[in-house]
C-alpha positions as CSV (number, residue, x, y, z in Angstrom):
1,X,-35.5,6.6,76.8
2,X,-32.2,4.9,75.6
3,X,-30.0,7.9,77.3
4,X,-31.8,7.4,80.4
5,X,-31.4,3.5,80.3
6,X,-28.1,4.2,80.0
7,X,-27.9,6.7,83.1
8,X,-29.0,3.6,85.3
9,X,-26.2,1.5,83.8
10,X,-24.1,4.0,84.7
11,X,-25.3,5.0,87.9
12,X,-25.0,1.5,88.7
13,X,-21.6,1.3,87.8
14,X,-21.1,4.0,90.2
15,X,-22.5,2.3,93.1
16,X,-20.1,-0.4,92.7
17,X,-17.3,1.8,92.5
18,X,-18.2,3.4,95.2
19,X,-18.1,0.5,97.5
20,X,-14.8,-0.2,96.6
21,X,-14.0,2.4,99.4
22,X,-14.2,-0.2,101.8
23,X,-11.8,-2.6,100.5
24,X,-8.0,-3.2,101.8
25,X,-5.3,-1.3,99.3
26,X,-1.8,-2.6,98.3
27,X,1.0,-0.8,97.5
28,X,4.5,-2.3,96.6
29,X,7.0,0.1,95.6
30,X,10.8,-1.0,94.8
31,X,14.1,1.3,94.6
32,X,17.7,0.6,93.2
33,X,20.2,3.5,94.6
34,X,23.9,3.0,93.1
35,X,27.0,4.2,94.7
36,X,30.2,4.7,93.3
37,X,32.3,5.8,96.1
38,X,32.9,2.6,98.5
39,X,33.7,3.7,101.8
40,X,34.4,2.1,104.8
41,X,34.6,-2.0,105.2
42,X,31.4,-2.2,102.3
43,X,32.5,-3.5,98.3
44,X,29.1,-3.1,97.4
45,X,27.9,0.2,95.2
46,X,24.2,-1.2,95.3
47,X,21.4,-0.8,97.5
48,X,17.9,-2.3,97.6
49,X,14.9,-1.0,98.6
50,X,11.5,-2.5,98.5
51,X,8.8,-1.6,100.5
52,X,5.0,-3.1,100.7
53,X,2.1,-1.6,102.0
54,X,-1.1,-2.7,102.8
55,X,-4.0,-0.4,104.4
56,X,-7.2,-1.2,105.7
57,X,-10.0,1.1,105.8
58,X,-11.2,0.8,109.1
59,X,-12.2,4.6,109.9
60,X,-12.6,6.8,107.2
61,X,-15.4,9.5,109.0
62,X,-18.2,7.9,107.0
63,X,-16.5,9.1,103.7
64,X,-17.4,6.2,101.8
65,X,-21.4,5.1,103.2
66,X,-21.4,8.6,102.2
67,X,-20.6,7.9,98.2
68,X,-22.6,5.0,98.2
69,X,-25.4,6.5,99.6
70,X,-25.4,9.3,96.9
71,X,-24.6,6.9,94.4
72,X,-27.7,5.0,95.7
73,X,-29.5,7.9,95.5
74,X,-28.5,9.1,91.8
75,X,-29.5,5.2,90.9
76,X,-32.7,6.3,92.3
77,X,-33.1,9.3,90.8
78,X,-32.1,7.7,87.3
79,X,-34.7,5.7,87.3
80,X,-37.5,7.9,88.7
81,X,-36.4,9.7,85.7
82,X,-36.6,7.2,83.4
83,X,-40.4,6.4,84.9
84,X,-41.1,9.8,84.0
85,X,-39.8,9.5,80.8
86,X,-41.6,6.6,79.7
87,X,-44.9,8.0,81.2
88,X,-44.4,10.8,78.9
89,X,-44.0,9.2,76.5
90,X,-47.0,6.7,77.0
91,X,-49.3,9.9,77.4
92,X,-47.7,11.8,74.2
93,X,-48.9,8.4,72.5
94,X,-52.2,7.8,73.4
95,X,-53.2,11.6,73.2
96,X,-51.8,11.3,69.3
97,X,-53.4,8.2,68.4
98,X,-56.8,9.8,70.5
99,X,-56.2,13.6,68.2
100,X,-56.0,11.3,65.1
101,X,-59.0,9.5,65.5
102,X,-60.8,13.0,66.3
103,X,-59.2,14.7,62.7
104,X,-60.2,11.4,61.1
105,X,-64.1,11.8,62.3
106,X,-63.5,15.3,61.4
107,X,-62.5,14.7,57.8
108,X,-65.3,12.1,57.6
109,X,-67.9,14.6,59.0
110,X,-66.6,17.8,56.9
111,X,-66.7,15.6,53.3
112,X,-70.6,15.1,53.8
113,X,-70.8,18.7,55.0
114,X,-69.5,20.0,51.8
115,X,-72.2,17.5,49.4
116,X,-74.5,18.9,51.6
117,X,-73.7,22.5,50.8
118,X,-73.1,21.6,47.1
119,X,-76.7,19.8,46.8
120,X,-78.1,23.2,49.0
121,X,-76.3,25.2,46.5
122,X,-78.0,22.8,43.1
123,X,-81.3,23.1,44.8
124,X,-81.3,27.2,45.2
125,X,-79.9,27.8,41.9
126,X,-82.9,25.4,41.0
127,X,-85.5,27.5,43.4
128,X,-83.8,30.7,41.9
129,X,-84.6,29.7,38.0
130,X,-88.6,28.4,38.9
131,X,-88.3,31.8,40.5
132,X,-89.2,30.5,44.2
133,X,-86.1,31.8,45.4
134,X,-84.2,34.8,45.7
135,X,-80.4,36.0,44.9
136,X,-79.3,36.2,48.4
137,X,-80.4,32.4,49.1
138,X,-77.8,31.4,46.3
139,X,-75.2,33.5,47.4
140,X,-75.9,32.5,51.2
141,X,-75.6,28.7,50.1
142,X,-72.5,29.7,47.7
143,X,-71.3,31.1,51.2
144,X,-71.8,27.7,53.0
145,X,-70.6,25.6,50.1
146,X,-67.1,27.8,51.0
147,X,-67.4,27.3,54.6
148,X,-67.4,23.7,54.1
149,X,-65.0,23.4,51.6
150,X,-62.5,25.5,54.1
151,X,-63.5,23.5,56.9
152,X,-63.0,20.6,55.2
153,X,-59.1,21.8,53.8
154,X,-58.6,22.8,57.7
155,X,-59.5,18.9,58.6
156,X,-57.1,17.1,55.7
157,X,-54.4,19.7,57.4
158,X,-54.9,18.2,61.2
159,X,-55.3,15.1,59.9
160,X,-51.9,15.6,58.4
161,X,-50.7,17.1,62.0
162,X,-52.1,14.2,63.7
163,X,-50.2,11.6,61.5
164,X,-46.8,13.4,61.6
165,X,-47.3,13.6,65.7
166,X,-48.5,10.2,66.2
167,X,-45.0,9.1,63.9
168,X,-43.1,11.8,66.1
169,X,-44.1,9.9,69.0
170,X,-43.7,6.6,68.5
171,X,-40.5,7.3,66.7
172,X,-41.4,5.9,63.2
173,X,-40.7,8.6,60.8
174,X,-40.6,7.6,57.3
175,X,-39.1,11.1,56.3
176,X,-36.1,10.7,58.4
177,X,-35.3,8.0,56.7
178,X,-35.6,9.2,53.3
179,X,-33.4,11.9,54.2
180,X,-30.7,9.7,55.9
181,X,-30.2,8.1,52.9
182,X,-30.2,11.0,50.7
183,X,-27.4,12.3,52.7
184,X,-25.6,8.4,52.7
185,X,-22.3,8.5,50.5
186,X,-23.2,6.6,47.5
187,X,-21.7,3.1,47.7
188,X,-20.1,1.2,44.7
C-alpha cells in the first residue's frame, strides 16, 4: 500500500513536469576568442560574444498535451491500482478475522466432542464389565475417542493458521519482530 502511495506521488510529480513543455525557455551563452596576431587598423586581441535566446513553444505537434495526457493517465492508473490494493487488502482481512472465528467454533465444538467420546468410551468399558456389552462396542468408542482427539489436534492447527493469517494481513507480526532484533548488532 505504501509503494503504491508513493507511485501517485510520483505520478504526480510527473504531471507537473510534464506541463512544463509549455513554458518559454532561456538560453544565455557567452564566448571569449583571443587573438594574437593584430592585423589591420584593430589593437585589440579580444573578442566578445554573448548571445541570448529565448523560445516559446507555440507549435510543438501536440508533443506535450500528449505527455500530460499519459502522465494523467499513469496518475490514474496509480491510483486505480492503489484502490485495488486496498480492496485486497480489506477482503484478505475480513475473510481472516471471518476463518478465525470459524477455527475458534471449531476448537470449541471438537473439545466437547472428545469428553463426549471419553465419557462413551467410560460408559462401554462400564457396559463391557456388567457384561451388557461387547468388545467391539469398546473398541468402536476407543475408535471415536481417536477421531475426536485428531479432529480436535486438526482444529488447534487452523486455529494456529488462522492467527498467523489474520497477523499476515493486517501486518502485525510479532515474529518478525523478534527476529529483527535478533539479527540487530548488539549496542553498548
Amino acid at each position: 500500500v505504501k509503494a503504491s502511495e508513493i507511485a501517485i506521488q510520483l505520478s504526480r510529480r510527473n504531471v507537473d513536469l510534464q506541463r512544463t513543455g509549455i513554458l518559454p525557455t532561456a538560453n544565455l551563452t557567452g564566448n571569449i576568442n583571443y587573438q594574437a596576431a593584430t592585423t589591420g587598423f584593430s589593437s585589440s586581441n579580444n573578442a566578445w560574444v554573448v548571445t541570448a535566446q529565448v523560445q516559446f513553444p507555440i507549435w510543438d505537434g501536440g508533443i506535450t498535451k500528449a505527455k500530460v495526457a499519459g502522465a494523467h493517465a499513469e496518475l490514474a492508473k496509480s491510483r486505480d491500482t492503489l484502490e485495488q490494493l486496498k480492496l485486497r487488502v480489506s477482503f484478505e482481512v475480513k475473510a481472516s478475522i471471518l476463518n478465525l472465528q470459524e477455527a475458534s467454533e471449531r476448537v470449541k465444538t471438537s473439545g466437547e466432542n472428545v469428553a463426549l467420546a471419553e465419557e462413551a468410551l467410560r460408559l462401554a468399558r462400564v457396559r463391557y464389565e456388567a457384561g451388557l456389552a461387547t468388545l467391539v462396542e469398546v473398541t468402536d468408542s476407543e475408535t471415536a475417542l481417536t477421531r475426536a482427539r485428531f479432529n480436535n489436534v486438526q482444529a488447534n492447527y487452523d486455529y494456529a493458521i488462522a492467527v498467523a493469517e489474520i497477523e499476515r494481513s493486517t501486518s502485525t507480526q510479532p515474529e518478525l519482530r523478534a527476529l529483527q532484533l535478533l539479527c540487530a548488532p548488539p549496542q553498548l
